[in-house]
N, C-alpha and C positions, 0 to 999 in steps of 0.2 A: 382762582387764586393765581397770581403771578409767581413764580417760580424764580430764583435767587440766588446770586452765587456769591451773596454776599450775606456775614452773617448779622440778624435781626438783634443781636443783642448788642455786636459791639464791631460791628461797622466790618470785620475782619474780611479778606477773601481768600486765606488760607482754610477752605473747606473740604474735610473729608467723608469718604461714606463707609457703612459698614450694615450692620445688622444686628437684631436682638438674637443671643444665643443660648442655647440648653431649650427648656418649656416655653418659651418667651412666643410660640406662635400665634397669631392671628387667628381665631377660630368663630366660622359663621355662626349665630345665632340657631336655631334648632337644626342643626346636624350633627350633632354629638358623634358620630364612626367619622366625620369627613380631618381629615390632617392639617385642615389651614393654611396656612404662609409664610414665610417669613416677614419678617416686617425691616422693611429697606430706612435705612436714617442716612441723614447728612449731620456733619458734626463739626461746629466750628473747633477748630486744633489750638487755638489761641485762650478761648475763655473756656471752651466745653458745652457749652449749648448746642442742643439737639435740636433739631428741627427737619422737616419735609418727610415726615415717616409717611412709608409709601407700600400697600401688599406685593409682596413679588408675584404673584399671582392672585390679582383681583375676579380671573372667571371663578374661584371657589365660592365667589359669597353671589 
């Protein structure tokens, strides 16, 4: 996947990032003790579309 600083819904290049907060983590498949991730977004500022969700720490899965 190409990666994009522009956004896919309405052309914008005002992009920002952030992250899902509270329970909102990323959790592997049969590891129910392990903590998961955060999970990383890009978010056009303009319309609000969310796109490029990314694990901030992909070695947990």
């Amino acid at each position: 996947m190409i990666r994009t600083d522009k956004c896919p819904n309405c052309g914008s290049l005002d992009i920002g990032k952030g992250y899902w907060s509270g329970y909102a983590a990323l959790m592997p498949l049969g590891k129910p003790l392990s903590m998961g991730s955060k999970v990383i977004v890009r978010v056009c500022r303009e319309c609000g579309h969310i796109f490029d969700l990314q694990a901030e720490k992909p070695e947990k899965f």
